[in-house]
Every structure is written in structure tokens, then in C-alpha cells.
N, C-alpha and C positions, 0 to 999 in steps of 0.2 A: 517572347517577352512582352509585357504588357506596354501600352505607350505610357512614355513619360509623362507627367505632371508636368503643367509652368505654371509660373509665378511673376507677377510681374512686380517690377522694385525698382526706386531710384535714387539716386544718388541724395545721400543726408547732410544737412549741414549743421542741424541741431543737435549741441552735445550738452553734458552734464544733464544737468537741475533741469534743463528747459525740454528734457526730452517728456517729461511728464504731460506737457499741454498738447504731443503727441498722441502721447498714447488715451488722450480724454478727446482728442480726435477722430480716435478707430485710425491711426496709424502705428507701428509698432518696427521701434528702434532696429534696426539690425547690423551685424558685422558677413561681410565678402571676406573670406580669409587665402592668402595663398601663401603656399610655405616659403620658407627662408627670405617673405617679404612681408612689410607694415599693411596691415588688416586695409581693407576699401567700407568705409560707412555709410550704411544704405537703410533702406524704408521700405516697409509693405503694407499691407492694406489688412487690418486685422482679421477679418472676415474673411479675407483667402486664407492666409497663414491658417486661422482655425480651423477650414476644411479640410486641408491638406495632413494638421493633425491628426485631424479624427479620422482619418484616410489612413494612419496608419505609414503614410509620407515620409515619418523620420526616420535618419540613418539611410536614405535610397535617394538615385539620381532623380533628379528635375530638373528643366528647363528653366532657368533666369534669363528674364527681357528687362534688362538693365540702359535706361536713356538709349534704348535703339538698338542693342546687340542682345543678342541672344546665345548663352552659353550653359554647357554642361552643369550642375555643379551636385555636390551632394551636401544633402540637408542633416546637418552634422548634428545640432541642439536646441531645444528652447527650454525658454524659461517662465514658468508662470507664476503669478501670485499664489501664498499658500491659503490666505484668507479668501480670497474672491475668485482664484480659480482662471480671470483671465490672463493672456499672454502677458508677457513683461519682453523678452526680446529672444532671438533667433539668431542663427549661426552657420552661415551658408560655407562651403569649402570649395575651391577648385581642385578638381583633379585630372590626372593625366586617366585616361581611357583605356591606354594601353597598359597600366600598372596597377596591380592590385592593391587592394584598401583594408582596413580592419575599421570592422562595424560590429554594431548588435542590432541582435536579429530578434523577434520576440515566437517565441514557440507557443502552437495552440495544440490543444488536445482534441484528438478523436477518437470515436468510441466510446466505449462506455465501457471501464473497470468491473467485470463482474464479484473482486474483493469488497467492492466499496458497498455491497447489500448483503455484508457476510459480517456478521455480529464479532466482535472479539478482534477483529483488525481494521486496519485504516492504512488509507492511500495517501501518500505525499509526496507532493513536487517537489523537489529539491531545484529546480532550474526554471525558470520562467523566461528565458531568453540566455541567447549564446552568442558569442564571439567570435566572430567569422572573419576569414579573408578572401576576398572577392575582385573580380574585375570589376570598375562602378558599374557596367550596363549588366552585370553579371549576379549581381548583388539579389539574391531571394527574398520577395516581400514577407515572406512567414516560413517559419520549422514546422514541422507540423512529426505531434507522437503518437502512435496510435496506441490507446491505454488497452486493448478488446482483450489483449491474452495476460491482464494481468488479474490472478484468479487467487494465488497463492501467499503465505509470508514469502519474502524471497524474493517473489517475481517483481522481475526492473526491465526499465526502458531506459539505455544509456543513449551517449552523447552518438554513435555510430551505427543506433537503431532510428536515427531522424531524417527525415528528408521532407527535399522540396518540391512542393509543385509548380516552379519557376528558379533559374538560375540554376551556378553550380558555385560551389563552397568547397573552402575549407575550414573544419575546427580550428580555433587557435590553441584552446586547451587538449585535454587528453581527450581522447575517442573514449574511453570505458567510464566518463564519468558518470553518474546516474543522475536522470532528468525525472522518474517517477518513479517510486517504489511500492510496496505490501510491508507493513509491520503489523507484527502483533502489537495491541495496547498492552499498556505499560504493567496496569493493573491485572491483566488476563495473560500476562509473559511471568509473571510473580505466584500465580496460584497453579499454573503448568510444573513451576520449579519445585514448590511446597511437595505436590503430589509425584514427582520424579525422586522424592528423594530415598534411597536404599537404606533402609534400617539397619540390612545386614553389615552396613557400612561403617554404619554410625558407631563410636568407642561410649561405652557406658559406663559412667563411673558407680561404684557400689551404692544403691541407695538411689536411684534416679531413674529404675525402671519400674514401675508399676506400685506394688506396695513399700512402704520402710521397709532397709534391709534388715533382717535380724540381727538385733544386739544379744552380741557375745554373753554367756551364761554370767553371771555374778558371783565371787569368789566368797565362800562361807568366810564369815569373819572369825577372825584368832579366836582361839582358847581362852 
């Protein structure tokens, strides 16, 4: 397993309204959360918190150096502005080590779909990350799909064709669900159908195949 991330953070006193002169600081709000007790409010240095983001960090253990102690914890959430794109606040969790966790995990693809340079179909992800349960030091930084044998309509990559290059997992959902597929377009699954259809099949009513049917002879009039 790769080494942890740390973080260092400390204990906050700033709450409400006032945490805003925080975060125009390059400090940014955060909650310690431990179950079946009241959250610990705490601080980090925006500019780490960001790395750690962009690292890919979320959802997996790190190292908190919290006023002098150093502990496990897993980096549960943030939250950013939707205008400006920077952090707004974080969400750290303690957990027990020896007990397994439910996280998302984000899946990358590799290879290369040889459907997706095949005119008349398209490839789509249906899953862009999954739901796992893990030990925290157990936890897989990424899913990874390999798309290479998908050639055909049809051809899928489900939830139990993924794996990791670190950790060990478990699905929470079903194993058969599909993470990438092959479909025919929509408009090129429509003109298949047209040309599949059996004539021989088809019920014709009098007068509706090719020429007007022939009107019945005209009765001489009376005497």
C-alpha cells in the first residue's frame, strides 16, 4: 500500500458568519467527526486540503496532526464553491482500523474501446465510481476497467470485471452491474428494424398493395 497522506489541522474556535474571514485567510473550516459522539471543529491550511484533492485523497485514509497527536482518519467530504471553484469546508471521520468502511471509489478506464472508431455505435459509461467496503488501510485508491475487448453492441464491462492496483474490496451493489457498454445509435437501431421487416408477415388489406384494387364490375341499369 502506498504511504499515507498527512494533514496538518487545529483545533477551531471560529464558528458561523465569522468563518468566512477564515477562509479569505487561506484557512478552511473543518469538522473531526466520531460516531455516536458530537463532531471535534477544526482548521486546515487551504493549500494542503487542495493538494490532497487533487491527489485524488478523498474517501481514503490520512494521517491528521491535530495540536500534537497524530491519528488515522478517513477523508470523508468537501465542499466547494459552485461559482469560484474554491474549498468551502471538509469532513474528516475517525475510524476503527480493524473494521470495515463503505466509501466511493472513482473508476478509470483503460485501453481503448475498439467500438468507439466503429460508425453506427457508441460506448457508454454507465458507472464512474462505486461503492465499496473496505478496511480503512484497505481502501483502493482507484477501480480501474479495461475497455480493450469492447468491439461489439453487447459488449459490457460489469461491476465484477474491475479491479484494483492496490487494496482489496468489496462491491456494496450487485457484481453483474454494468460499468461500460456498446450500443447501437438510436437512429442506426431504427433503420436495422425498417429493413428486418418480413413482408411475408405483414396482413394486407385489399387495396393497399401496389396498384388500386379492382372495382367490382357496374351493374347495367334497369329497364
Amino acid at each position: 500500500m502506498p504511504e499515507r497522506p498527512r494533514l496538518q489541522a487545529s483545533t477551531r474556535t471560529v464558528r458561523g458568519r465569522a468563518v468566512k474571514r477564515l477562509r479569505r485567510s487561506g484557512v478552511i473550516p473543518a469538522n473531526l467527526v466520531t460516531p455516536n459522539q458530537p463532531s471535534t471543529a477544526v482548521q486546515v491550511e487551504e493549500r494542503a486540503l487542495a493538494t490532497l484533492v487533487r491527489h485524488g485523497a478523498d474517501g481514503r485514509l490520512l494521517d491528521l496532526e491535530c495540536d500534537g497527536a497524530t491519528e488515522p482518519v478517513l477523508f470523508d467530504d468537501y465542499e466547494l464553491d459552485v461559482i469560484t471553484d474554491r474549498l468551502l469546508h471538509a469532513t474528516f471521520r475517525r475510524v476503527d482500523l480493524t473494521k470495515p468502511v463503505t466509501v466511493e471509489v472513482g473508476i478509470e478506464l483503460q485501453g481503448t474501446a475498439p467500438a468507439a472508431a466503429v460508425m453506427g455505435v457508441t460506448v457508454i459509461q454507465s458507472l464512474t465510481s462505486l461503492e465499496v467496503e473496505a478496511l480503512p488501510n484497505e481502501i483502493p485508491s482507484t477501480l480501474v476497467a479495461d475497455v480493450s475487448g469492447l468491439e461489439a453492441p453487447g459488449d459490457e464491462v460489469v461491476v465484477s470485471d474491475l479491479r484494483a492496483p492496490d487494496g482489496t474490496y468489496a462491491p456494496v451493489g450487485d457484481a453483474a452491474d454494468t460499468v461500460i457498454s456498446v450500443h447501437v445509435l438510436r437512429a442506426q437501431a431504427e433503420d436495422v428494424e425498417e429493413e428486418e421487416i418480413d413482408l411475408d408477415e405483414v396482413e394486407i388489406e385489399p387495396g393497399e398493395e401496389g396498384e388500386a384494387a379492382e372495382a367490382p364490375p357496374e351493374e347495367a341499369p334497369p329497364a
